[in-house]
Structures are given as structure tokens and as C-alpha cells.
C-alpha positions in Angstrom: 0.0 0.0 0.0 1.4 3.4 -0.9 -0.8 5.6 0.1 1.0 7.6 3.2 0.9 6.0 6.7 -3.2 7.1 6.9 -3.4 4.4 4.7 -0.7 1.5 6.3 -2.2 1.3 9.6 0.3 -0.3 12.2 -0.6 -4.3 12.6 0.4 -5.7 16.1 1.1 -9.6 15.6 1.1 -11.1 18.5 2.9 -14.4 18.7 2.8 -16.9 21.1 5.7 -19.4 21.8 6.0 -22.7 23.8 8.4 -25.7 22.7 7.6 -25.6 19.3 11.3 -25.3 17.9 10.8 -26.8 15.0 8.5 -24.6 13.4 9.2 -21.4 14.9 11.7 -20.0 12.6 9.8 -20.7 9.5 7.0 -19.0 11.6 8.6 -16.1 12.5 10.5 -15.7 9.2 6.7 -15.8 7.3 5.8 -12.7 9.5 9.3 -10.7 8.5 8.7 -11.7 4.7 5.7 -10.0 4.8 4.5 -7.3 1.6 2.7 -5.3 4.4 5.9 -3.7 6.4 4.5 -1.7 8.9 4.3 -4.5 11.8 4.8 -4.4 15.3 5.7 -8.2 16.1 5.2 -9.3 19.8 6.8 -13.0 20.3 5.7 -13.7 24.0 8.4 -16.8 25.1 5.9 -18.6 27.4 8.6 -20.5 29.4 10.0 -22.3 26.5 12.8 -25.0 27.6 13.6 -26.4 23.8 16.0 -23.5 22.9 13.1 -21.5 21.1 13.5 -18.5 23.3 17.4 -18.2 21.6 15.4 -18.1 18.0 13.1 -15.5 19.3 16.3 -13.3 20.3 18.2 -14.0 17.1 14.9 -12.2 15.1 14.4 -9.4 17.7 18.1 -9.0 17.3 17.9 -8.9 13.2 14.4 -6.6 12.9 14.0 -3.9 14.7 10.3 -4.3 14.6 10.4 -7.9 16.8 10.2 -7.4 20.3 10.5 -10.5 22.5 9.4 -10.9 26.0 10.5 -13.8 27.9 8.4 -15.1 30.9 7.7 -18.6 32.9 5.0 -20.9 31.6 1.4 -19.3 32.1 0.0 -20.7 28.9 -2.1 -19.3 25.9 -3.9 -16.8 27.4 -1.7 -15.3 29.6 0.7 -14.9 26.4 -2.1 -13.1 24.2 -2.8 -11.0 26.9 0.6 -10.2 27.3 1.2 -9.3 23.8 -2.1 -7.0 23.8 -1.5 -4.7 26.9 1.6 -4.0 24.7 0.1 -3.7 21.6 0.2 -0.3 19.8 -1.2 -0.8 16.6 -4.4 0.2 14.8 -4.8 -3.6 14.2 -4.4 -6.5 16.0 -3.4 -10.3 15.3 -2.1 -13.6 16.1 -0.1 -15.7 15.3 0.4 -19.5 16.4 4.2 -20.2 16.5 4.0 -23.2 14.7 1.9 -21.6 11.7 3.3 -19.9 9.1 1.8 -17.3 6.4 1.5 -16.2 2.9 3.8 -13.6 2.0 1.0 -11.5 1.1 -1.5 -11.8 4.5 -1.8 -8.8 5.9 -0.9 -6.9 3.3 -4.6 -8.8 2.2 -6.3 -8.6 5.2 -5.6 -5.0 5.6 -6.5 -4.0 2.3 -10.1 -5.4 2.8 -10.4 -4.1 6.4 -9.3 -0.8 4.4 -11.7 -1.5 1.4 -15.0 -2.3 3.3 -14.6 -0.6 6.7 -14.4 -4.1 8.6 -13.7 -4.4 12.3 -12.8 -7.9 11.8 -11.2 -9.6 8.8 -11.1 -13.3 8.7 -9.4 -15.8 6.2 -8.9 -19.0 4.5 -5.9 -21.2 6.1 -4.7 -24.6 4.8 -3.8 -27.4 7.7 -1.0 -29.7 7.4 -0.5 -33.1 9.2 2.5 -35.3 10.1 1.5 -38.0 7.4 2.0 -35.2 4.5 -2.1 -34.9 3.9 -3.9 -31.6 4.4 -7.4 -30.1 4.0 -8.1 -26.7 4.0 -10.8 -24.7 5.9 -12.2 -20.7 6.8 -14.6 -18.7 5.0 -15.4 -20.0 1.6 -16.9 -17.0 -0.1 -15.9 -12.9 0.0 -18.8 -11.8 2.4 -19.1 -8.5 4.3 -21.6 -9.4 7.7 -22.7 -6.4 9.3 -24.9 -5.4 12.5 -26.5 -8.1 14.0 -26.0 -10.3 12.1 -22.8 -10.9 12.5 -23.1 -12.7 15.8 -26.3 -14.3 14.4 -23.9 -16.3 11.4 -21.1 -16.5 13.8 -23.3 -18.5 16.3 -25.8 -20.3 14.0 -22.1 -21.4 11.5 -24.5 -19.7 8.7 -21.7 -19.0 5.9 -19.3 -19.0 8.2 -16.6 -22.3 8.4 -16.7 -23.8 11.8 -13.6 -22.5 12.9 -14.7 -19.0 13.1 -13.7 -18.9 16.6 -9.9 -19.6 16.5 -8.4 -16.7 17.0 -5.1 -17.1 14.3 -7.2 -16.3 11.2 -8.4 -13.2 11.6 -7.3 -8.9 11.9 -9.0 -7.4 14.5 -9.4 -3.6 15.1 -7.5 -3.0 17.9 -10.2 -1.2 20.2 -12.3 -3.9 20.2 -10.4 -5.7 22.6 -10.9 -2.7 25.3 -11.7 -4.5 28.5 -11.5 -7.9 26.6 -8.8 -10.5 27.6 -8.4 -14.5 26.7 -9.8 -16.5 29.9 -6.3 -18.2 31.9 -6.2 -21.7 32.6 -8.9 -22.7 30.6 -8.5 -24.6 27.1 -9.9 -23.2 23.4 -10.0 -20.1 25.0 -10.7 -18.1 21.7 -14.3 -19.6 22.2 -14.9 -17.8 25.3 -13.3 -14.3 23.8 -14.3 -14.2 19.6 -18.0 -14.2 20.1 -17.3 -11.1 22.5 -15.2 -9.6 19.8 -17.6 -10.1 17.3 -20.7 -8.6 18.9 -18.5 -5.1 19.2 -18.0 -5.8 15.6 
């Protein structure tokens, strides 16, 4: 996007890390390869013990944009939350540290938050398994939801992939997590936070 900093808001990816070594430098390296530039990149070391945390330096170290912060284990949550009382950006999102992207995903995903006014932008995703098969899930039409019935599709899965809840998929307006934080100690913990999300939508 060329169009003066008005027009390439600041995206804060917030990524979570936990003994996931093997993937986490393609991980990281798919959000640094990015066509959209203007990123704030939060890598929250949950505790790691596999030598990820050294991976997470060596990026922080190389982009001036990476900022790593390094604490014991509290799991998912308390690493999103982490990441969003530091975000700064206009937009928010997350990124799983053993998921990678396509080079052009936010620069995408901010174009049509751009394009159509959206509070939340979600997309398409491929998953890969150990045995080499994959399937891939998400929305599978261009669709702009507004008003109520946003939370209407989201909660009936009308035209919306089941998945809609994870929270790895999607750019979020940043303000609409004001007051909103991913429930500790409890497991698929986007469940409990999206639908929130997308009612302030």
C-alpha cells in the first residue's frame, strides 16, 4: 500500500511461543517476509525449555520491529494477553508459533479491512498433518456481515466455516479488545473471547 501512513495502519502480531522449535523460525520468518511492512511483532516466550527462546532473540536482534518478551509458563492466554497490553497498533493479530503465512496476509487482510470498513477480517488457512495430507478450511466466499447479524452467522455457522472462533485467522481492530482478555487456565479459550469480539463488531 502506498498511500501515506493514513493508509498503512500499524498491525500488532502477536505471537505466542511454547516448545515448538521446529516450526518457529519458519513462523517467524513468514511474518518478517511480509509485503505489508508496517508491523509491530510481539513474540511472548511462554517458558519455553527447547531453545526456542534463543530463536526468538536472534529475530528481535535482526528486525528492529520484533520485540521479545520472555516469561515462565502461564500458557495461551496469559501470552495473548501479554502481547495485547503492549500492543500499539491500529490492528491486532495472532499468530500461532508453529503456523506460518503467505507472503501476502496482511498486506490482504488490511486492504479489505481498508476496502470495506471491517472491524474484523477473517481468512482462508490450509492445515497440514504429520503424514504429508492436508485439508483446507475458513470462510469460503468474500462476504461482508454487518450489525446483528454478524453474531447471528457466527453463532448459527450460517456462511461461516466452523472454525470461526480460532483466534489465528483473523485482523481485528484493535479497540475492540478494550476491556476484553483470553480467559487463563482454561482450554480453546478463543471460544470464550471471539464471540465477544464479534458482537462489538
Amino acid at each position: 500500500m502506498a498511500d501515506g501512513c493514513a493508509r498503512d495502519p500499524l498491525i500488532s502480531v502477536i505471537v505466542p511461543v511454547f516448545n515448538v522449535y521446529r516450526y518457529l523460525r519458519q513462523s517467524l520468518e513468514s511474518v518478517l517476509g511480509q509485503t505489508y511492512g508496517n508491523l509491530q511483532v510481539l513474540v511472548v516466550d511462554d517458558g519455553s525449555t527447547d531453545g526456542g527462546g534463543v530463536i526468538c532473540d536472534e529475530c528481535a536482534a535482526r528486525d528492529g520491529r520484533v520485540t521479545v518478551h520472555h516469561t515462565d509458563n502461564r500458557g495461551l492466554s496469559e501470552a495473548r494477553n501479554l502481547g495485547l497490553a503492549r500492543a500499539t497498533g491500529e490492528y491486532v493479530a495472532f499468530l500461532d508459533s508453529d503456523d506460518w503465512l503467505e507472503e501476502r496476509a496482511y498486506e490482504t487482510l488490511v486492504g479489505e479491512a481498508l476496502a470495506t470498513g471491517a472491524d474484523v477480517v477473517a481468512c482462508r488457512f490450509f492445515q497440514e498433518y504429520a503424514n504429508g495430507t492436508g485439508e483446507s478450511g475458513g470462510p469460503l466466499e468474500r462476504r461482508v456481515i454487518e450489525g446483528g447479524e454478524i453474531l447471528r452467522t457466527y453463532l448459527t455457522g450460517n456462511g461461516i466455516d466452523y472454525v470461526s472462533h480460532d483466534a489465528w485467522n483473523k485482523l481485528y481492530r484493535a479497540d475492540l479488545f478494550d476491556g476484553v482478555r483470553y480467559p487463563t487456565g482454561m482450554i480453546f479459550e478463543d471460544i470464550a473471547t471471539t464471540y465477544k469480539l464479534l458482537r462489538r463488531a
